[in-house]
MIBA-43232 format. One record per residue (C-alpha): residue number from 0; z, y, x. Coordinates in nm, 4 decimals. Example, Ala and Ser with C-alpha at 12.3 -4.5 7.8 and 13.67 -1.06 7.14 Angstrom:
BEGIN
+-----+----------+----------+----------+
|  nr |        w |        v |        u |
+-----+----------+----------+----------+
|   0 |   0.7800 |  -0.4500 |   1.2300 |
|   1 |   0.7140 |  -0.1060 |   1.3670 |
+-----+----------+----------+----------+
// end
This chain:
BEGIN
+-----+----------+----------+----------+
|  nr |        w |        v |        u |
+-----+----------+----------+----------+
|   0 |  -2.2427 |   1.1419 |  -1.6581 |
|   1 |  -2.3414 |   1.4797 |  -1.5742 |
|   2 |  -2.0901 |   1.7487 |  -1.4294 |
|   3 |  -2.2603 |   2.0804 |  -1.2707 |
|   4 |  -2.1348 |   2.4426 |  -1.1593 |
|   5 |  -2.3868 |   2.6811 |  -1.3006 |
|   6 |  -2.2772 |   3.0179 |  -1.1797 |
|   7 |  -1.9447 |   3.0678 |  -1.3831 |
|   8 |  -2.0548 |   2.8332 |  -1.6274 |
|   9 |  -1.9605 |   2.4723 |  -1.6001 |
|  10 |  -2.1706 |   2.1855 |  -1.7887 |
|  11 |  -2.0024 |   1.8032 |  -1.7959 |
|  12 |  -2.0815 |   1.5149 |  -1.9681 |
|  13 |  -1.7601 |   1.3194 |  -1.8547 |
|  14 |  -1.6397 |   1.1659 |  -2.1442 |
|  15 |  -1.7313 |   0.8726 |  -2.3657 |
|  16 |  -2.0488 |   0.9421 |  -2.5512 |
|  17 |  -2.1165 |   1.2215 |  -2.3408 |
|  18 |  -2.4968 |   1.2713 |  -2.2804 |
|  19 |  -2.7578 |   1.5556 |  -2.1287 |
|  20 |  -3.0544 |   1.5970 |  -1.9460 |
|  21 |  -3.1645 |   1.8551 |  -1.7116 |
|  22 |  -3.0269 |   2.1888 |  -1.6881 |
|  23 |  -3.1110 |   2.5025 |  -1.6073 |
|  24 |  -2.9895 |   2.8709 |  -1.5391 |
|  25 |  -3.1656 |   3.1436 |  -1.7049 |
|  26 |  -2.8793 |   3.3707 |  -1.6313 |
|  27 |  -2.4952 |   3.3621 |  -1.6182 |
|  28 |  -2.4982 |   3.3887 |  -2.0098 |
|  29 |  -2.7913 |   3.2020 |  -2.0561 |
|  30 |  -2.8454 |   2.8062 |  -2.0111 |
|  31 |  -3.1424 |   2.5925 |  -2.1167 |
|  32 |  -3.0629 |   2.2590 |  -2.2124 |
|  33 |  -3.2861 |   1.9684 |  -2.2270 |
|  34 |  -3.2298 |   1.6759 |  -2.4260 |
|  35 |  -3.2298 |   1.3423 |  -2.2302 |
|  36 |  -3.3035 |   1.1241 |  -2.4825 |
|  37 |  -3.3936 |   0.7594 |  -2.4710 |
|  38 |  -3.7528 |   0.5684 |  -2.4941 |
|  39 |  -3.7937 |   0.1681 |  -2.5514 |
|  40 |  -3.8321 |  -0.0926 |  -2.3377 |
|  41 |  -4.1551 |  -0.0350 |  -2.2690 |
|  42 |  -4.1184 |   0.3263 |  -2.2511 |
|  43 |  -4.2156 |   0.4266 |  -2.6042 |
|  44 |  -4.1122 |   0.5396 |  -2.8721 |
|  45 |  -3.8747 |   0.8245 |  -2.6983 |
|  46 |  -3.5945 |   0.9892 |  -2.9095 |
|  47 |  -3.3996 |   1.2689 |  -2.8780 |
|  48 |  -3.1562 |   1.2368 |  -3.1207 |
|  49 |  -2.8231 |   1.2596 |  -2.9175 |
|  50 |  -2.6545 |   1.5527 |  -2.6550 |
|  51 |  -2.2932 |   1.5800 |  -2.6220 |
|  52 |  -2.1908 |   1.8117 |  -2.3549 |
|  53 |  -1.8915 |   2.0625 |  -2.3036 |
|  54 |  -1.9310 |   2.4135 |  -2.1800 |
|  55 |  -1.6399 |   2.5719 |  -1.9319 |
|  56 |  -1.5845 |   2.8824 |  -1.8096 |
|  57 |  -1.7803 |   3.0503 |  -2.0580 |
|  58 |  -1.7671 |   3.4722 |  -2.0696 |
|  59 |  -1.6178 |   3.6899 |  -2.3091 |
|  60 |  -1.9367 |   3.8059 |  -2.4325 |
|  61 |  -2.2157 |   3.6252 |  -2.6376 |
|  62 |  -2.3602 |   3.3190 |  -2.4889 |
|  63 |  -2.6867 |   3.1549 |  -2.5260 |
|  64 |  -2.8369 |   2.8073 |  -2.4763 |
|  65 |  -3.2074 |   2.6383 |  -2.5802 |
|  66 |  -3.1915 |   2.3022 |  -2.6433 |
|  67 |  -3.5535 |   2.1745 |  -2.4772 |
|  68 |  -3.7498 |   1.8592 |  -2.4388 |
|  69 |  -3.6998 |   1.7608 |  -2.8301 |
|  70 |  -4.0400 |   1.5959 |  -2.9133 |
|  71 |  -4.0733 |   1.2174 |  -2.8937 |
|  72 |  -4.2548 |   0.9366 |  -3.0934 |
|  73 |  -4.1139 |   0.7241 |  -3.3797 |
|  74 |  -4.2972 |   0.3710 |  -3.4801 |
|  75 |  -4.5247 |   0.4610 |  -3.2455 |
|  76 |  -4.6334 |   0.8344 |  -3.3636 |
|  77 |  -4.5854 |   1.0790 |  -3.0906 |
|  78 |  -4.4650 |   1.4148 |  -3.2202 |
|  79 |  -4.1333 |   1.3621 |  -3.3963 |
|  80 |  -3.8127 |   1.5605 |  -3.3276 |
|  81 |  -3.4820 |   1.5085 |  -3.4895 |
|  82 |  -3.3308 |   1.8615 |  -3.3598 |
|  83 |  -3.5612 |   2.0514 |  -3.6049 |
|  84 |  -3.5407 |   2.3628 |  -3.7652 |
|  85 |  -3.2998 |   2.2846 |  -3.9941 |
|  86 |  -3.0680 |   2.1040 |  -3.7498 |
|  87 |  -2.7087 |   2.2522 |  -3.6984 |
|  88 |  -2.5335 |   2.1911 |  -3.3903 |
|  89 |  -2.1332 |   2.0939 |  -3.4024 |
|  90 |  -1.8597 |   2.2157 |  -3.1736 |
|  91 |  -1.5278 |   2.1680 |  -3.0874 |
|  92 |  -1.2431 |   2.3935 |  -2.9164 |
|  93 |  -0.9957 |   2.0950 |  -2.9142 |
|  94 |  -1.1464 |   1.8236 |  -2.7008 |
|  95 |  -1.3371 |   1.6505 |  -2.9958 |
|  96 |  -1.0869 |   1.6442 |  -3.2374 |
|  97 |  -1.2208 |   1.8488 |  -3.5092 |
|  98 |  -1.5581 |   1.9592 |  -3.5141 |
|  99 |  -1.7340 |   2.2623 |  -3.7240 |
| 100 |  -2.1273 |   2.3107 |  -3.7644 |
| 101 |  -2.2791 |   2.6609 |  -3.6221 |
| 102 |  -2.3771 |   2.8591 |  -3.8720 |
| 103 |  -2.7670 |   2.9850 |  -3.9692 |
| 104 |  -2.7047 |   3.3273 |  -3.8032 |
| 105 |  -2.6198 |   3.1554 |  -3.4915 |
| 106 |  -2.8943 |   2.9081 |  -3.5069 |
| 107 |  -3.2875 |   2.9585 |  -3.4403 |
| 108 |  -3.5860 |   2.7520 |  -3.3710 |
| 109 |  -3.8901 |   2.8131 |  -3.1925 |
| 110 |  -4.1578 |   2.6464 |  -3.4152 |
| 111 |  -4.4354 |   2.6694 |  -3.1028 |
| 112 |  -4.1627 |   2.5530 |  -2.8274 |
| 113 |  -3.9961 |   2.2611 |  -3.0613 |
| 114 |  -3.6697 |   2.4061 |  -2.9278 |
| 115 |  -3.2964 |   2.5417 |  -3.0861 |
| 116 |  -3.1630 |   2.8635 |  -2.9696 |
| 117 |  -2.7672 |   2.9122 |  -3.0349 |
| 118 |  -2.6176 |   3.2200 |  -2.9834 |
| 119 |  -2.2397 |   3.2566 |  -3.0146 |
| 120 |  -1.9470 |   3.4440 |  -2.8816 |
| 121 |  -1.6926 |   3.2097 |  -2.7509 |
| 122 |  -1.3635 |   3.1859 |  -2.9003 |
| 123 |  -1.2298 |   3.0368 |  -2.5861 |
| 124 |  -1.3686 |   2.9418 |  -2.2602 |
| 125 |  -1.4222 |   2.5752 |  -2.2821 |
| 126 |  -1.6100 |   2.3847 |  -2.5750 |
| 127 |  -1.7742 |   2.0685 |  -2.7041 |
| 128 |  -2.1374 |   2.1152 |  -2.8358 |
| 129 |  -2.3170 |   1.7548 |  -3.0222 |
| 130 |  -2.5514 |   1.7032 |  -3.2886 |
| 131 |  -2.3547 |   1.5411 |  -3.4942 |
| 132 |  -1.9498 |   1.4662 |  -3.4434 |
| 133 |  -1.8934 |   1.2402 |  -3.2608 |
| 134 |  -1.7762 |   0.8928 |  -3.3153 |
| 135 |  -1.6560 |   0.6159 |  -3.0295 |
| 136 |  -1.5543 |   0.3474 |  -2.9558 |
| 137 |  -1.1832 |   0.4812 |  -2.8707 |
| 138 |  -1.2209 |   0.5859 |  -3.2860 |
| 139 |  -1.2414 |   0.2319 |  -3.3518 |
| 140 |  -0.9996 |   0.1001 |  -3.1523 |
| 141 |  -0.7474 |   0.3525 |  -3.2501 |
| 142 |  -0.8002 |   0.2970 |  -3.6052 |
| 143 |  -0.7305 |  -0.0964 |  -3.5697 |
| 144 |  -0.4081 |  -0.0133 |  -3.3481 |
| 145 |  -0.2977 |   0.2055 |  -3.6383 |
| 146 |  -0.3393 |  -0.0870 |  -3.8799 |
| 147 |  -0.2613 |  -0.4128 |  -3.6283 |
| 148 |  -0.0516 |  -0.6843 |  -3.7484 |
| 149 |  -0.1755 |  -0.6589 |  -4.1053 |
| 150 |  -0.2331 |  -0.9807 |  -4.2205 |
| 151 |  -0.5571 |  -0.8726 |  -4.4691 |
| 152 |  -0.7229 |  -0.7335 |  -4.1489 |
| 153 |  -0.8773 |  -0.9731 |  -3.8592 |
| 154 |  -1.1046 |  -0.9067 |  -3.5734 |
| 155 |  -1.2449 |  -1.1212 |  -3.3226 |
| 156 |  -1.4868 |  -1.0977 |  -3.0753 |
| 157 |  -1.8481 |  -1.2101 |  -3.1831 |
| 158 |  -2.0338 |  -1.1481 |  -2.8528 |
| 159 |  -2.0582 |  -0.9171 |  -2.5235 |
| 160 |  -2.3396 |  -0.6181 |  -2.5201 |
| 161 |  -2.5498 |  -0.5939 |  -2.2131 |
| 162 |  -2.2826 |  -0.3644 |  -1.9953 |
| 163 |  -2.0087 |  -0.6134 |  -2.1038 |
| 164 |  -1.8798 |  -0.4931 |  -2.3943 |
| 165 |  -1.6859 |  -0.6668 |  -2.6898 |
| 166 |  -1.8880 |  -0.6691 |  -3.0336 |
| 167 |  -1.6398 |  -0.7068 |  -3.3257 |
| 168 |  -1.6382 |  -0.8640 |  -3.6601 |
| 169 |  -1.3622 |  -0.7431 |  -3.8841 |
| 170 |  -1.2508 |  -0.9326 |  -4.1663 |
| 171 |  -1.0330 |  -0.7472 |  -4.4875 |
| 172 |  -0.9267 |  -1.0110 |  -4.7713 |
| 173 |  -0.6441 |  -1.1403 |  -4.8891 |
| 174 |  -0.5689 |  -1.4398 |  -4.7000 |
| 175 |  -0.3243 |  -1.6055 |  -4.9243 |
| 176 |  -0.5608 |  -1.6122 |  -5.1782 |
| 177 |  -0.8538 |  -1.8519 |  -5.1962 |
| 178 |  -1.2317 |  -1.7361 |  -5.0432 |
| 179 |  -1.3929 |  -1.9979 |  -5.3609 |
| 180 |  -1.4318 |  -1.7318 |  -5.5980 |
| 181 |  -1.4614 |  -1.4598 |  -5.4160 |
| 182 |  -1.7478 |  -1.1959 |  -5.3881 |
| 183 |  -1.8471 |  -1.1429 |  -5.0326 |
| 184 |  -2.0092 |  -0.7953 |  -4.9099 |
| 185 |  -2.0867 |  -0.7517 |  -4.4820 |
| 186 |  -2.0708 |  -0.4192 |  -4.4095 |
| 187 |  -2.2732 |  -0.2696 |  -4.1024 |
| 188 |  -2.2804 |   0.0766 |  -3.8859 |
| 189 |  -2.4046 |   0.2565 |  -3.6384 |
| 190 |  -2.7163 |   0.0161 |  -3.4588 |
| 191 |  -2.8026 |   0.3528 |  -3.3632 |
| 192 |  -2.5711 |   0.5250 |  -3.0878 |
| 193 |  -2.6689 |   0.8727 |  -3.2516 |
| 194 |  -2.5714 |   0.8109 |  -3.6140 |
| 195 |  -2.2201 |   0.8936 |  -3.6156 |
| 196 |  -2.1785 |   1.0394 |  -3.9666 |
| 197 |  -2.2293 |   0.5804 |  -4.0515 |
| 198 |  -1.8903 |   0.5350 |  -3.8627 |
| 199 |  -1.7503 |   0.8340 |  -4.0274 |
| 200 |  -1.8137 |   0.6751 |  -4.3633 |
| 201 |  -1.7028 |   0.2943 |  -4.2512 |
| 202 |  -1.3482 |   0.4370 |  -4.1544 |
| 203 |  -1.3490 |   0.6010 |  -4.4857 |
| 204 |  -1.3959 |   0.2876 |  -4.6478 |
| 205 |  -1.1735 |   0.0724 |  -4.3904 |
| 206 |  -0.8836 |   0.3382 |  -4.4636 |
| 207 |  -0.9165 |   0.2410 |  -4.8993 |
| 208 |  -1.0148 |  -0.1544 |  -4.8071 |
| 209 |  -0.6547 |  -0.1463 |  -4.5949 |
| 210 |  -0.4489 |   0.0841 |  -4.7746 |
| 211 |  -0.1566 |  -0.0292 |  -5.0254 |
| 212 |  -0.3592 |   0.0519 |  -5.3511 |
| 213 |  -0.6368 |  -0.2246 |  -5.2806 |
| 214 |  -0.4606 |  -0.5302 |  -5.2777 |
| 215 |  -0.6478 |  -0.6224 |  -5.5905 |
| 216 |  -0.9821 |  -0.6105 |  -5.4147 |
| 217 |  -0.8443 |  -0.7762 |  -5.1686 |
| 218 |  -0.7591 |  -1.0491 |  -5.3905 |
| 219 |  -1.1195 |  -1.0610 |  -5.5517 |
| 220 |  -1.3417 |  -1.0001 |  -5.2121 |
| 221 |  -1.3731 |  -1.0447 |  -4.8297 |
| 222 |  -1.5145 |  -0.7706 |  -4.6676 |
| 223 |  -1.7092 |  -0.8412 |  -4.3070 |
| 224 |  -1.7268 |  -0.5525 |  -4.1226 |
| 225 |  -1.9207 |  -0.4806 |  -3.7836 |
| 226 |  -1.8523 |  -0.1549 |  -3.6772 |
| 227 |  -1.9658 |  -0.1362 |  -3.3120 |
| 228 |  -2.3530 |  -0.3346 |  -3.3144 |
| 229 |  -2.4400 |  -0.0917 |  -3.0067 |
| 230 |  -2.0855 |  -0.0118 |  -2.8399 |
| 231 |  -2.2694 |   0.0519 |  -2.5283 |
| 232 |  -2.4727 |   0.3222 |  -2.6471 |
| 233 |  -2.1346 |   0.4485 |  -2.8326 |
| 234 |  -1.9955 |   0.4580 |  -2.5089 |
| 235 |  -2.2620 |   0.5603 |  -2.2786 |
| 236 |  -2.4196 |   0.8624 |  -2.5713 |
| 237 |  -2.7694 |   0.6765 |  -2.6280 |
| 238 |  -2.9851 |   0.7129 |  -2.9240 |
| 239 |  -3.0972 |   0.3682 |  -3.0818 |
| 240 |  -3.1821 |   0.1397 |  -2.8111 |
| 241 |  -2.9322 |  -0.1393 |  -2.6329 |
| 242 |  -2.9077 |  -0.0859 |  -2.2282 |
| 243 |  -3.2374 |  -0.2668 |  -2.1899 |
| 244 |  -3.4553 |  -0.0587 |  -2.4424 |
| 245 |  -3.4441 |  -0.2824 |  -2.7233 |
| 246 |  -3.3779 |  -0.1123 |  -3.0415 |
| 247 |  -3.0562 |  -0.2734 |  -3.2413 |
| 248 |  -3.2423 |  -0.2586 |  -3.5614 |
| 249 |  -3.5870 |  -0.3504 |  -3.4807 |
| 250 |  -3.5861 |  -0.7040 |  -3.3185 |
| 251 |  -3.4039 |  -0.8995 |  -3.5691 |
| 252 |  -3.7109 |  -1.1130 |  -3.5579 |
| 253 |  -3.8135 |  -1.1633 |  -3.1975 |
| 254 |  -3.4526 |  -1.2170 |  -3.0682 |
| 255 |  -3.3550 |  -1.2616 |  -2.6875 |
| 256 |  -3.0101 |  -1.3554 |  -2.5952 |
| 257 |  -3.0166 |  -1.2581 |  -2.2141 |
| 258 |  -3.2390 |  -0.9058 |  -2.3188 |
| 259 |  -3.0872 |  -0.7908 |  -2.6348 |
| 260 |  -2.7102 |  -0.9702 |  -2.6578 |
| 261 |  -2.5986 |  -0.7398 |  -2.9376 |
| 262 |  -2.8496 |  -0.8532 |  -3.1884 |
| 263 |  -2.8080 |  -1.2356 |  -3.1034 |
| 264 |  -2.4658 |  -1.2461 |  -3.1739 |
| 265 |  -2.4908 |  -1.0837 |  -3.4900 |
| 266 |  -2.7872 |  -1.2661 |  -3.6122 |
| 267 |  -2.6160 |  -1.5986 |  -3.4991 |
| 268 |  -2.2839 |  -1.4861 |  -3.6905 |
| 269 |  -2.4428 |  -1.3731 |  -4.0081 |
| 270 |  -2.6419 |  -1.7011 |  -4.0488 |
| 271 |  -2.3847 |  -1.9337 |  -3.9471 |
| 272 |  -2.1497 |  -1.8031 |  -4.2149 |
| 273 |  -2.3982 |  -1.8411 |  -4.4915 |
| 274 |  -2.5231 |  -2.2047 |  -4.3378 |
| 275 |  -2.1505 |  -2.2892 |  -4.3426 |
| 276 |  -2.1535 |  -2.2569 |  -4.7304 |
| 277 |  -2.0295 |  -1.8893 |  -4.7723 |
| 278 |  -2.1775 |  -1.6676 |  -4.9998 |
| 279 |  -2.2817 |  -1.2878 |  -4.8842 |
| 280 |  -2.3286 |  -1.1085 |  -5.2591 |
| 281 |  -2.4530 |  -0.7729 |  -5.0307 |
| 282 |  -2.5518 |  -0.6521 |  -4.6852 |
| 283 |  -2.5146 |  -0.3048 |  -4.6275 |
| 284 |  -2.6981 |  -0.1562 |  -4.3044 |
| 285 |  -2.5916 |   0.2271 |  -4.2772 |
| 286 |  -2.8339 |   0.4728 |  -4.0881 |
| 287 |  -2.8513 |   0.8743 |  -4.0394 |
| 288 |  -3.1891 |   1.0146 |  -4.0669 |
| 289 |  -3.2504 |   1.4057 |  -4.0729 |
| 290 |  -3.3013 |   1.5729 |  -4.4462 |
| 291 |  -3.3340 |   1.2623 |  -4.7016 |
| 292 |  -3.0829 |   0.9986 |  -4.8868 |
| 293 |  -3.2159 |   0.6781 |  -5.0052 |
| 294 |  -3.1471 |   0.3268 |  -4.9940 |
| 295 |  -3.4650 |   0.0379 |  -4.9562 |
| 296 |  -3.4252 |  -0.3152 |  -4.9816 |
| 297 |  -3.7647 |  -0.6479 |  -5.0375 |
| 298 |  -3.8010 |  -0.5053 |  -5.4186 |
| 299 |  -4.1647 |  -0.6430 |  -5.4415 |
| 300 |  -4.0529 |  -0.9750 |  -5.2926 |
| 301 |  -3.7231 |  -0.9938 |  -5.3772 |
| 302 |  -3.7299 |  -1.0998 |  -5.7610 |
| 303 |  -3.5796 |  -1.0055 |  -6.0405 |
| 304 |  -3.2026 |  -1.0265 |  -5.9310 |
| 305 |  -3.2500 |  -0.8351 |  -5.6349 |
| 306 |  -3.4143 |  -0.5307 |  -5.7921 |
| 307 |  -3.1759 |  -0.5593 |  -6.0888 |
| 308 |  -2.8988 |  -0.5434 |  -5.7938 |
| 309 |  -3.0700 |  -0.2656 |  -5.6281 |
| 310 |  -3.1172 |  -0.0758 |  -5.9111 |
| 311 |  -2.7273 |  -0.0945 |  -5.9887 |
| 312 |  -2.6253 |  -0.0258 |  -5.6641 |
| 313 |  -2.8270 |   0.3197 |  -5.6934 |
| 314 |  -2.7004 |   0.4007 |  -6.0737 |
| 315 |  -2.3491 |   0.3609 |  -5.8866 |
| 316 |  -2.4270 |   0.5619 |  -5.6124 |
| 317 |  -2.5940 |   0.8359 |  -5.8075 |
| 318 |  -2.2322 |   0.8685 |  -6.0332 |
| 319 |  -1.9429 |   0.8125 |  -5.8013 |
| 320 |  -2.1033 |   0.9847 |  -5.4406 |
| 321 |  -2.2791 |   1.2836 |  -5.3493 |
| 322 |  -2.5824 |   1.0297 |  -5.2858 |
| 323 |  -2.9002 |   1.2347 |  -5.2910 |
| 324 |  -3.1893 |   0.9624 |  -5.4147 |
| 325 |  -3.3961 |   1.0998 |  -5.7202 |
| 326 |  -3.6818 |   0.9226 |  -5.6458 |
| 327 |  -3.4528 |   0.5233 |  -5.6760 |
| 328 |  -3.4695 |   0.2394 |  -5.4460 |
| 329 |  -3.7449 |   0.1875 |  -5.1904 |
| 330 |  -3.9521 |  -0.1196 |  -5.0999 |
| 331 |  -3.8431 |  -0.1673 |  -4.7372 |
| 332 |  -4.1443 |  -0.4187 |  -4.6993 |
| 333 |  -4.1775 |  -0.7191 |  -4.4605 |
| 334 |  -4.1424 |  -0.5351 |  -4.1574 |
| 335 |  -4.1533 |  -0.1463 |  -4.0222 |
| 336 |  -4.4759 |  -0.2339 |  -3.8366 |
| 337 |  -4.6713 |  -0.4933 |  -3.9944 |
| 338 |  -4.8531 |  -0.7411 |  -3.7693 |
| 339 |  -4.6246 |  -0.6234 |  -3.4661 |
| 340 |  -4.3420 |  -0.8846 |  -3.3783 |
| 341 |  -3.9865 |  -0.7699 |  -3.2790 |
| 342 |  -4.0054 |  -0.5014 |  -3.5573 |
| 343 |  -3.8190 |  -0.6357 |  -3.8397 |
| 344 |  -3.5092 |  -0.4467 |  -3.9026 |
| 345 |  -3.1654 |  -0.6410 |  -4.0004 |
| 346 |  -3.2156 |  -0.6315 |  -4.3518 |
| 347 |  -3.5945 |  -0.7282 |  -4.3692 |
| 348 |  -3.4990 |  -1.0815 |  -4.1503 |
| 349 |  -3.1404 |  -1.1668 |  -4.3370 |
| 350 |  -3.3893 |  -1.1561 |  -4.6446 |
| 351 |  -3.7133 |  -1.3269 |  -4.4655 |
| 352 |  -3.4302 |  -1.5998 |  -4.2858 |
| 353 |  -3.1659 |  -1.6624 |  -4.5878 |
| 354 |  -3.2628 |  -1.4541 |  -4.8893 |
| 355 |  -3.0077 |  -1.2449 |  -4.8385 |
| 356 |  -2.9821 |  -0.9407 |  -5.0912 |
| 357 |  -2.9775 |  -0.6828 |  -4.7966 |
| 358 |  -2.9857 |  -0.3001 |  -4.8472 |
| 359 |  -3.0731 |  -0.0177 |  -4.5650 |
| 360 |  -2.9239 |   0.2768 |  -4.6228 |
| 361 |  -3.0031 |   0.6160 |  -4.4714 |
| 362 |  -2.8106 |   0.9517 |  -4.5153 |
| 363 |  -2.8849 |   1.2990 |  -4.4279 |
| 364 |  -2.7510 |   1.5264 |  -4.1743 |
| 365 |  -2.9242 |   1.8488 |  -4.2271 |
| 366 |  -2.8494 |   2.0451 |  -4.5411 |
| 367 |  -2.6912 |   1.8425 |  -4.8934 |
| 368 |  -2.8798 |   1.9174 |  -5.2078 |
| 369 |  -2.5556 |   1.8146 |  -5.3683 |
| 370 |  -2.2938 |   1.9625 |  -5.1305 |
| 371 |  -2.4961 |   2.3015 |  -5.1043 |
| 372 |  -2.3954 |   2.2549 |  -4.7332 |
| 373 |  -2.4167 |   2.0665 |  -4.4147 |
| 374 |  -2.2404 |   1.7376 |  -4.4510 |
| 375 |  -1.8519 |   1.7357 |  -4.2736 |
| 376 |  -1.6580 |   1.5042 |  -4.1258 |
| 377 |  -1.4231 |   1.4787 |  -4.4359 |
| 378 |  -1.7621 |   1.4411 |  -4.6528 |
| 379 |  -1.7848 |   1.1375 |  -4.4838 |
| 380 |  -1.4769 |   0.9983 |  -4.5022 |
| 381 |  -1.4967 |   1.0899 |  -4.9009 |
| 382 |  -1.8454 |   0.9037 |  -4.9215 |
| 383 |  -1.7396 |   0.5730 |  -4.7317 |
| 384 |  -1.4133 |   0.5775 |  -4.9764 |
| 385 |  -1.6118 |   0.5967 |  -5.2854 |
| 386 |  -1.8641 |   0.3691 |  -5.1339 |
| 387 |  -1.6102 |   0.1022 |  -5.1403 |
| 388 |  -1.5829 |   0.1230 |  -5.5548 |
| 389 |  -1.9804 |   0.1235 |  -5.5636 |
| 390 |  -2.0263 |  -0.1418 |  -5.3334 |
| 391 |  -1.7850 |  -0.3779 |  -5.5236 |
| 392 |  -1.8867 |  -0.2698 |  -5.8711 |
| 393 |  -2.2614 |  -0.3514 |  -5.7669 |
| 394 |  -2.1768 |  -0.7161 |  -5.7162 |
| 395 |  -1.9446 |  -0.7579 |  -5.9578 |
| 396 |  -2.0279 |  -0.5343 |  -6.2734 |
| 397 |  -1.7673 |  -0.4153 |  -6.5295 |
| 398 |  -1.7736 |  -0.6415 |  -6.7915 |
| 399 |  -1.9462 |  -0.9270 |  -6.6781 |
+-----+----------+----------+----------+
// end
């Protein structure tokens, strides 16, 4: 955690998910900010997908701050950036509880530096800046404390992360009636620290799964729901590696319990339900990527079934969400680097271990063909409720 005087400005980093890296004055109304980032555990494959700082003290007058040190390598290619051009800071003047995007005027980019300018003119003198808003582990727990002692809803503790922390598994279904019959969908967000706007949608689609007006789906499916698969890097503001570099959705396939905790214990869950007899109809990883929607899953291995699920689940998507995929489905392939071990994501090794019918799905964060905007908070929310009826009509077609 970071907490500095510069001149009258202050810069912290003291709160959960907080994260910078170096920083320096240019002059009392001018800061440059570099990104810290995070690189692998072998020091590759650097992003710098995540800040989340607050500014105090700030003047009356406009205000200025660069955003440096952006460029990294993804899959091995040196040169990526996920602040780009198009990228629109959030902020907050109420400690993180709401959170608004700067606008265009506000925002530039210097194509030669790779860095974001933001001017503004404060509207008070302290206030959160991150890249997206920002989702923690305290948003989890509070949401389970606001629904605790329902009987549909149960968590327990699958496993500890590297820094000690607990990894849940929620369960939603009706318990007095039967599982045998029952469609099963798993539910996963946020491997990746940075991609908040994946728990945004899960607590939309927590809030319909426990509300009063799905008791019917919870008579007809069980929902398994991790929500925290890196809650260090929730907690600490990492991109999309555990505490010991390893990335949470890249090693499904060359797993270490003492290096990379978080991904044993899900592995080992997920496979000893299924090897206990239970049925998983669909696996839904949710990521965040920069300016494309899409969903991939093994269509050139996966058979018939699978791509007819596939191609369902995008229909759905396509008619009930602001999903932007005109292109369809993608073949997510064997692995993201063939040849390499410990690169198979989750869904590639649930399929490659148990024929699973596992999706990925990425969203964007930069401007919405279909929003004519940059994605909100409530967006989210809106998508992750409306995911719910896609999800369950996917696996369980009107009609049939």
């Amino acid at each position: 955690m970071l907490a500095l005087l510069l001149a009258a400005v202050t810069v912290t980093t003291s709160f959960e998910g907080g994260n910078l890296g170096k920083v320096e004055t240019v002059a009392p109304d001018h800061l440059r900010l570099a990104v810290k980032g995070q690189a692998d555990q072998n020091g590759r494959n650097r992003q710098a997908n995540w800040y989340y700082f607050e500014l105090g003290n700030l003047p009356r007058g406009e205000f200025r701050f660069d955003l440096t040190e952006l460029v990294g390598e993804y899959n091995f290619k040196p040169g990526s950036h996920a602040v780009t051009k198009d990228t629109r800071p959030v902020y907050s003047y109420d400690g993180g509880r709401t959170w608004t995007h700067f606008t265009d005027q506000q925002v530039s980019w210097n194509e030669q530096a790779k860095e974001l300018t933001v001017r503004f003119t404060p509207a008070k003198t302290a206030i959160r800046i991150a890249h997206t808003p920002p989702y923690t582990n305290a948003n989890v727990q509070a949401l389970l404390k606001e629904f605790q002692g329902k009987p549909f809803l149960k968590q327990e503790i699958i496993g500890k992360s590297v820094h000690g922390r607990s990894i849940p598994l929620l369960t939603i279904t009706d318990p007095a009636t039967p599982e045998a019959g029952k469609l099963v969908i798993w539910w996963m967000a946020r491997q990746h620290a940075w991609e908040t706007g994946t728990s945004w949608a899960l607590e939309g689609g927590l809030r319909k799964l426990l509300a009063p007006g799905a008791a019917n789906l919870r008579k007809r499916f069980v929902f398994k729901v991790l929500p925290c698969p890196d809650p260090d890097g929730m907690a600490e503001g990492a991109v999309r590696f555990n505490s010991n570099g390893f990335d949470i959705n890249r090693n499904w396939d060359a797993v270490d319990a003492a290096t990379m905790p978080e991904i044993a214990a899900m592995l080992k869950t997920i496979l000893d339900w299924v090897d206990a007899g239970h049925r998983i109809d669909l696996f839904l990883a949710m990521h965040n990527t920069e300016s494309v929607d899409y969903i991939d899953t093994m269509l050139s291995t996966g058979g018939p079934e699978l791509n007819a699920l596939a191609q369902r689940f995008q229909r759905l998507l396509n008619e009930k969400t602001v999903f932007y995929a005109p292109n369809g489905p993608r073949d997510a392939g064997e692995s993201t680097t063939p040849g390499m071990k410990g690169r198979k994501t989750v869904h590639q090794e649930l399929f490659a271990a148990r024929k699973i019918p596992a999706f990925l799905m990425e969203q964007m964060v930069e401007y919405h063909p279909r929003l004519h905007r940059l994605p909100t908070v409530q967006d989210r929310l809106d998508f992750g409720a409306a995911l719910v009826d896609v999800l369950t009509e996917a696996v369980a077609p009107a009609g049939q």
